[in-house]
C-alpha positions as CSV (number, residue, x, y, z in Angstrom):
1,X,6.6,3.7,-12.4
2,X,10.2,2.1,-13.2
3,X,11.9,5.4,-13.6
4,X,10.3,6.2,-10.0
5,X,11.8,2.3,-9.1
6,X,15.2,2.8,-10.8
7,X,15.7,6.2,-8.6
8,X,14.9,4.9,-5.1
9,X,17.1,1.9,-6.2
10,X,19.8,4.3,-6.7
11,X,18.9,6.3,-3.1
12,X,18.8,2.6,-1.5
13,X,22.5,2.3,-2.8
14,X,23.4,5.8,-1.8
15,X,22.1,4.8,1.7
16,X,24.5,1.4,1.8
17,X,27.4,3.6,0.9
18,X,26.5,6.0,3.4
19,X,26.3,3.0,6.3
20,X,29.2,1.3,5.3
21,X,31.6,4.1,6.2
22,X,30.2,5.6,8.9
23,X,30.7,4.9,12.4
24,X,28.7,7.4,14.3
25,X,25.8,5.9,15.9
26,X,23.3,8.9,15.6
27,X,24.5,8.8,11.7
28,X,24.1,5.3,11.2
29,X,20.6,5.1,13.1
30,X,19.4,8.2,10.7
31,X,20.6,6.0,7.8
32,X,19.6,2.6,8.8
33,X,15.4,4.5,9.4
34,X,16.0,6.0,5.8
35,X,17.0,2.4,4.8
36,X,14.1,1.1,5.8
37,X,11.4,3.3,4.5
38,X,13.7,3.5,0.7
39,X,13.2,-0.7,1.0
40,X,9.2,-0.1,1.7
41,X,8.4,2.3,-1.0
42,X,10.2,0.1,-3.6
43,X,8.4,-3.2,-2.2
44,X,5.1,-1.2,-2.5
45,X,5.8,0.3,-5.8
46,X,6.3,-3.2,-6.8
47,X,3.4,-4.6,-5.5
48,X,1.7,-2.3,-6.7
49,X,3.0,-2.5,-10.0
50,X,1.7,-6.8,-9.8
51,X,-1.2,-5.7,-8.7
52,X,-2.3,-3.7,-11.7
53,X,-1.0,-6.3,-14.0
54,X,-3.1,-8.9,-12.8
55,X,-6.2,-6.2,-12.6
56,X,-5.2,-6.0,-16.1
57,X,-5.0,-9.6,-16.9
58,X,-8.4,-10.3,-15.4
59,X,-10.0,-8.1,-17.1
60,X,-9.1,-9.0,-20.2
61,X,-11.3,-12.5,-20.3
62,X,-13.7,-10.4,-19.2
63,X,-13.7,-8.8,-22.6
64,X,-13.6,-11.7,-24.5
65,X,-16.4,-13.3,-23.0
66,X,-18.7,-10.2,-22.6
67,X,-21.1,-11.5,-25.6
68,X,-21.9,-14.4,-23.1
69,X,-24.3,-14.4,-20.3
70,X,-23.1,-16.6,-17.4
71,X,-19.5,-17.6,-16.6
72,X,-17.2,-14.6,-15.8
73,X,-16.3,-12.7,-12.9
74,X,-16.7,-8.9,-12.3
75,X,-13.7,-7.0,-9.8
76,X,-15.9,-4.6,-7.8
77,X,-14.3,-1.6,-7.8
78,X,-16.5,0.9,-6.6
79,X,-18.1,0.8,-3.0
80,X,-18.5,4.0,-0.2
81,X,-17.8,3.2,3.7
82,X,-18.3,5.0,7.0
83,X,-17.8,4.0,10.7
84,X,-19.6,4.1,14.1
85,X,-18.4,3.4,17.3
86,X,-18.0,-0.5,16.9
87,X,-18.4,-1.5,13.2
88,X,-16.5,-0.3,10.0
89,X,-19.0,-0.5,7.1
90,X,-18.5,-0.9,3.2
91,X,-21.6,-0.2,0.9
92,X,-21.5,-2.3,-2.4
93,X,-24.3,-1.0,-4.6
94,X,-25.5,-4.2,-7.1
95,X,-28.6,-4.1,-8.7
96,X,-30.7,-6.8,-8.0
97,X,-28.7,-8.4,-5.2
98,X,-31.6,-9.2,-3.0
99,X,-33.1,-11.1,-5.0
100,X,-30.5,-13.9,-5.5
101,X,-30.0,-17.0,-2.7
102,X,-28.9,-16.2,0.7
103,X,-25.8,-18.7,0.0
104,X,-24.6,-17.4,-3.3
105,X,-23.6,-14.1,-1.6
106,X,-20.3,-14.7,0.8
107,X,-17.7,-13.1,2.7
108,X,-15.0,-14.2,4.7
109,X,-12.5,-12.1,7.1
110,X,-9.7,-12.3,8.5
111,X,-7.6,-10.1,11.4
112,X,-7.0,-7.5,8.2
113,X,-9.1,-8.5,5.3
114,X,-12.0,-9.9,3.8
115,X,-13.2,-10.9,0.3
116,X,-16.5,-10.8,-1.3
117,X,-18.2,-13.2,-3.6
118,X,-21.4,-12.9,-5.2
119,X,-22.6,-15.4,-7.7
120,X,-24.9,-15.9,-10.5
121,X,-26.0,-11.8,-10.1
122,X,-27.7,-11.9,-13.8
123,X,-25.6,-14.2,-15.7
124,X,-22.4,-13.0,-13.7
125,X,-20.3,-13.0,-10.4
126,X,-18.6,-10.4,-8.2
127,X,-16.1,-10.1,-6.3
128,X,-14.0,-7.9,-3.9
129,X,-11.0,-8.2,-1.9
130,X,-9.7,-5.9,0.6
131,X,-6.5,-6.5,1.9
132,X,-3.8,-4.9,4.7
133,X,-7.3,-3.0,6.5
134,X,-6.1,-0.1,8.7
135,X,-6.7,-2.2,11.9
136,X,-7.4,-5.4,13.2
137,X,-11.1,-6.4,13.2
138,X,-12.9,-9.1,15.1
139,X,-13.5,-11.9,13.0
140,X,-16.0,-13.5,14.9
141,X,-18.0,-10.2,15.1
142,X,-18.0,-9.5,11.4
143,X,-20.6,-10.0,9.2
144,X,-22.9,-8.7,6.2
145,X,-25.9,-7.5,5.4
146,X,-28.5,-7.5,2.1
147,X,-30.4,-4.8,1.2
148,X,-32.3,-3.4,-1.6
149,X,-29.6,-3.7,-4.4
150,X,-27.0,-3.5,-1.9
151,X,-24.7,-5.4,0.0
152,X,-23.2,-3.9,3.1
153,X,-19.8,-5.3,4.9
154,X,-19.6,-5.0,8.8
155,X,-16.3,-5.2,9.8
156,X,-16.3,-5.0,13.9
157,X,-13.6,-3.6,15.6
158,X,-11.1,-5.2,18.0
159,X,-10.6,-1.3,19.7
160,X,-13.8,-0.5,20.0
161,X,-14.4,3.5,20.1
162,X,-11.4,4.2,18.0
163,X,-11.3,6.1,14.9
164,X,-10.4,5.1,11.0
165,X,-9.1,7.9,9.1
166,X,-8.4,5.5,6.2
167,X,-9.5,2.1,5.2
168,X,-6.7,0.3,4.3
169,X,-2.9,0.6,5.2
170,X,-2.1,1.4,1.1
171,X,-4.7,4.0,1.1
172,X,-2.6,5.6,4.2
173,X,0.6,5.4,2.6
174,X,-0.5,6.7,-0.7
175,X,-2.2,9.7,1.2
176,X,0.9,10.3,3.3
177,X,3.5,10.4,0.3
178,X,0.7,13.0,-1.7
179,X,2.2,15.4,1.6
180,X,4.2,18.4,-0.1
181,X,7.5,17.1,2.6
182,X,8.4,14.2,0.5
183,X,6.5,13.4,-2.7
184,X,8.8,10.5,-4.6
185,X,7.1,10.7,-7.7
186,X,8.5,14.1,-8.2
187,X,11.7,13.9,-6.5
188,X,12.2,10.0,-4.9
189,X,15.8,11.5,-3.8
190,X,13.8,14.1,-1.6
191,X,13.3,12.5,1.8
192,X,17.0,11.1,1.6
193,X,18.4,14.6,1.1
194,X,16.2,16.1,3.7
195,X,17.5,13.7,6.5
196,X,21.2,14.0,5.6
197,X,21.1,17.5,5.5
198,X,19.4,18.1,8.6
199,X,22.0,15.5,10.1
200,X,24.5,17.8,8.7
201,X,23.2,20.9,9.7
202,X,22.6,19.4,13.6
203,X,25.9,17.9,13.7
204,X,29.1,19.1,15.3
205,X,32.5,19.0,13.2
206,X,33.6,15.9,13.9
207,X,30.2,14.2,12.3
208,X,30.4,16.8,9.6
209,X,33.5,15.4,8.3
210,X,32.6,12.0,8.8
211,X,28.9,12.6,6.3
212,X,31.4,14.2,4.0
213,X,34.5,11.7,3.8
214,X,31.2,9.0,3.4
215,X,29.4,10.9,0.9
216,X,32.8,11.5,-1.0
217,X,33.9,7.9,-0.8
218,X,30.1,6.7,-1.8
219,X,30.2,9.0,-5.0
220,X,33.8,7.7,-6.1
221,X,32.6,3.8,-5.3
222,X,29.7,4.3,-7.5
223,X,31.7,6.5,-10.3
224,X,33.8,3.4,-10.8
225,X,31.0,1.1,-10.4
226,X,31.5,-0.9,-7.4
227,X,28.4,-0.2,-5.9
228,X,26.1,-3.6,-5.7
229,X,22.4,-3.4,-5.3
């Protein structure tokens, strides 16, 4: 993960060069879109990188305190989901759910999320939180639903009739950048060459020799280690 970092740092300050010099506007607009999505993949890759810290620090307690029955929390992890027309569902599979109080099992939602809390499940809690959903739900209209060692999570749509190909915004992204036309953990300096070269290629002499004067002046900026990130 920080090698992946370190190289779309390095793109990010390719791109700076790049926008600094140039004066084209169908150049710079190229750049500035590349800018963007460079600043979004490291922000994710960071989070990212948080995230499974904490998972890890959680679950470390968790350890500790396995021996004992009551007092710690378990991060549901596992869960299957489908969709009709209206509703989003999430299936949580715990063993012996519906057979604890109405009020120790609670969610709450928001616009794009909700969190999940059962407690005192056999000595234990449980909890899940999903954030940045696909699309906006209904808060109002949401709810959930115990079954037979199951808990089920009905998230109602604001656009009714409309369909979720993923369930979270991350799980987009990630699916996206697995696409063969721009997969960063191989190359992270793959999408930036892609989009100056076809700007290059498109381009008629005048923008040709602007890219290269840029890219030239870029490479002797950073060779003498001017360039600030």
């Amino acid at each position: 993960m920080a090698s992946a970092v370190e190289e779309l740092q390095k793109d990010l300050e390719e791109v700076k060069a790049l926008l600094e010099k140039t004066t084209r506007k169908r150049v710079r607009d190229a750049l500035t879109s590349e800018k963007s999505k460079i600043e979004t993949e490291i922000k994710n890759k960071m989070q990212q990188k948080s995230q499974r810290k904490a998972e890890l620090d959680n679950e470390k307690p968790a350890a500790v305190v396995a021996p004992i029955t009551t007092g710690y929390t378990v991060k549901i992890s596992n869960y299957g989901w489908d969709q009709s027309d209206k509703f989003v569902k999430i299936y949580i599979t715990l063993t012996g759910v519906h057979q604890v109080p109405t009020e120790n099992v609670q969610v709450h939602f928001t616009e794009r999320s909700f969190d999940l809390l059962v407690k005192n499940l056999n000595g234990k809690s449980y909890s899940m939180i999903v954030n940045n959903l696909l699309k906006p739900i209904s808060v109002e209209g949401s709810s959930k639903k115990v079954k037979t060692d199951t808990v089920i999570i009905l998230c109602r749509k604001k656009a009714e009739n409309t369909r979720w190909d993923y369930l979270t915004q991350v799980e987009k992204e990630c699916k996206e950048k697995e696409k063969p036309s721009y997969d960063t953990e191989t190359d992270p300096s793959e999408g930036l060459m892609n989009v100056l070269k076809k700007i290059y290629e498109d381009g008629d002499d005048d923008m040709k020799r602007t890219i290269n004067k840029a890219w030239v002046e870029s490479r002797e900026k950073q060779a003498k280690g001017d360039t600030e990130f």
